[in-house]
C-alpha positions as CSV (number, residue, x, y, z in Angstrom):
1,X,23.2,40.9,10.1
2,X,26.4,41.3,12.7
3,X,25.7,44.3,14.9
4,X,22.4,45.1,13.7
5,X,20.2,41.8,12.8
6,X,20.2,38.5,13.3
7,X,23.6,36.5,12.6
8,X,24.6,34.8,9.5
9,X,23.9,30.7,11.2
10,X,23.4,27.5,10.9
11,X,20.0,28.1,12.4
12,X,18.9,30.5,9.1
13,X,20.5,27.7,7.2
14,X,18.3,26.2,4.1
15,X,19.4,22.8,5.5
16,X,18.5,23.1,8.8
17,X,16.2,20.4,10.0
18,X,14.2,21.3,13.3
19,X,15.1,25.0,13.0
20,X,12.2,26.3,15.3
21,X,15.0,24.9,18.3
22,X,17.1,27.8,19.3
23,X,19.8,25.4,20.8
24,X,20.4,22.3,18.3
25,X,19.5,21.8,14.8
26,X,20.2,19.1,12.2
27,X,22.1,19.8,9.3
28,X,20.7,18.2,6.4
29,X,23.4,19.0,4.1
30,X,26.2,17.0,6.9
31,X,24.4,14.8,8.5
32,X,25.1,16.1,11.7
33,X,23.6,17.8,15.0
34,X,25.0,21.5,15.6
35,X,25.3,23.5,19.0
36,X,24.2,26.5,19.5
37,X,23.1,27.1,15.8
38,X,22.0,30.7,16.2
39,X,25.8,30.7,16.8
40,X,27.1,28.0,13.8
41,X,27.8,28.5,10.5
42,X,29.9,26.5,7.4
43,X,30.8,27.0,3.8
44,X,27.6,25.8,2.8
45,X,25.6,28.5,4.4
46,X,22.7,29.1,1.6
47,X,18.4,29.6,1.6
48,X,17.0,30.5,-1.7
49,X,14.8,33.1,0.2
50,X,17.3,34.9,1.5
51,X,20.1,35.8,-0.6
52,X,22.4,37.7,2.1
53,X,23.4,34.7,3.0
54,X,25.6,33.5,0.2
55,X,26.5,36.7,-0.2
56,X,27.9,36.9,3.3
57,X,29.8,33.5,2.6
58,X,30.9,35.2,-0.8
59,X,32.3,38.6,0.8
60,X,34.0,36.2,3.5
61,X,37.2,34.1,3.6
62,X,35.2,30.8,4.7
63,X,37.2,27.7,3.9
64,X,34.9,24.8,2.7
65,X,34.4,21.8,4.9
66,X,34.9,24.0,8.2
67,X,32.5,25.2,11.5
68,X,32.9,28.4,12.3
69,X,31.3,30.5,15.5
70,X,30.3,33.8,16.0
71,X,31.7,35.8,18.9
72,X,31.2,38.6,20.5
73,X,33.7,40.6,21.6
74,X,33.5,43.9,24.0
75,X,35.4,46.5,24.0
76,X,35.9,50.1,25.6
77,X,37.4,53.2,23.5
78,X,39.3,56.6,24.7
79,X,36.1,58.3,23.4
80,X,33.9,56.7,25.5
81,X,35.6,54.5,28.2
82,X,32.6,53.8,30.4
83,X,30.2,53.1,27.4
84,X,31.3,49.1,26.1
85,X,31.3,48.4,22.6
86,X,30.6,45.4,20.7
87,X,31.5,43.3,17.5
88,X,30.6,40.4,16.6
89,X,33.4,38.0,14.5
90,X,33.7,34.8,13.1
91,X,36.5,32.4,13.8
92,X,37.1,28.7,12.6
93,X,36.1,26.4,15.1
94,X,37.0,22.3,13.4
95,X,36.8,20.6,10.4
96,X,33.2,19.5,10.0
97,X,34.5,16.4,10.4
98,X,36.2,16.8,13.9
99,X,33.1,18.9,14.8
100,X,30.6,15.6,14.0
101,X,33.3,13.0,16.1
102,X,33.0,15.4,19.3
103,X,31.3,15.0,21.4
104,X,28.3,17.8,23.2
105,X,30.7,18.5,25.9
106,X,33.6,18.2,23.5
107,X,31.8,20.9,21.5
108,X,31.4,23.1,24.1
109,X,34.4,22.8,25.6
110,X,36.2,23.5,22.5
111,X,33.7,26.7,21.6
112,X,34.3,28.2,25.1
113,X,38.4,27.6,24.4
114,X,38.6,29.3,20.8
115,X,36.6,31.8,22.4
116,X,38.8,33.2,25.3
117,X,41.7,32.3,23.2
118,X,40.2,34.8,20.4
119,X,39.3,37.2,23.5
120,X,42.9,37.0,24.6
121,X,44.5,38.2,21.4
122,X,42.0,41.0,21.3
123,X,43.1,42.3,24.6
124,X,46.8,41.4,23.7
125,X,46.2,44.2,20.5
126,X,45.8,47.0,22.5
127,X,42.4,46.0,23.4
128,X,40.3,47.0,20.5
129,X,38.8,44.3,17.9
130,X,39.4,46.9,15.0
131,X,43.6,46.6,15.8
132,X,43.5,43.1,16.7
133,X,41.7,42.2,13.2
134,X,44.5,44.5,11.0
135,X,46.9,42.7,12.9
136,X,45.3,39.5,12.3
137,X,44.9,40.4,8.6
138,X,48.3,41.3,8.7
139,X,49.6,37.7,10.3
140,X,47.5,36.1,7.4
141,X,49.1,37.4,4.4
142,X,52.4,36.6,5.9
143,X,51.7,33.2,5.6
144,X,50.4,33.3,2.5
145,X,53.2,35.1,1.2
146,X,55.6,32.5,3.0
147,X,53.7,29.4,1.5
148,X,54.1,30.9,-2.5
149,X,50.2,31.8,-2.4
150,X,50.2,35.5,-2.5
């Protein structure tokens, strides 16, 4: 799966419709075209033949009713500073239902935003993904503890 086999996605999906297309699929399960499917993935993420992938949605926090998209970010270390690194990560794109009102450029538009924005905040922590997801951890359970739900 991330960083060593093909990406949890839409594309993988038991309710993808037309999945032989690398670019767009049709989601059975929402009724809706996705983008980029190899990329895609909801709460609903499931194939009776392959089991890894509810268990990726179960090992996750992956809100129902929500698109999500993989990224990849790179990355240099002290280590090795001419050799990049790379992790892939998920982040929350829309609600399922913004995602099915936009429209393909409003898709991609959108992806290509939550992507630099995501890329920004890495290089904001120092410049590793490793200290930019503790201290997004970190932001997280503030809130929760803010809102009563920790």
């Amino acid at each position: 799966m991330p960083n060593g086999g093909m990406l949890p996605c839409c594309r993988v999906c038991q309710y993808a419709q037309d999945a032989e297309a690398l670019a767009t699929i049709s989601c059975q399960r929402h009724g809706i075209q996705i983008m980029n499917a190899l990329h895609t993935f909801c709460a609903d993420l499931s194939d009776d033949r392959a089991h890894g992938l509810a268990a990726f949605i179960r090992r996750n926090t992956v809100a129902p009713a929500q698109i999500y998209i993989w990224i990849e970010v790179q990355y240099r270390t002290k280590d090795h500073p001419t050799l990049p690194q790379y992790q892939h990560q998920f982040i929350e794109l829309a609600s399922i239902t913004t995602y099915a009102s936009w429209t393909d450029n409003e898709r991609q538009a959108a992806t290509a935003a939550q992507t630099q924005a995501h890329r920004d905040a890495v290089k904001r922590a120092n410049g590793t993904p490793q200290k930019h997801m503790a201290w997004q951890h970190h932001i997280k359970a503030a809130f929760k503890r803010l809102r009563g739900k920790t």
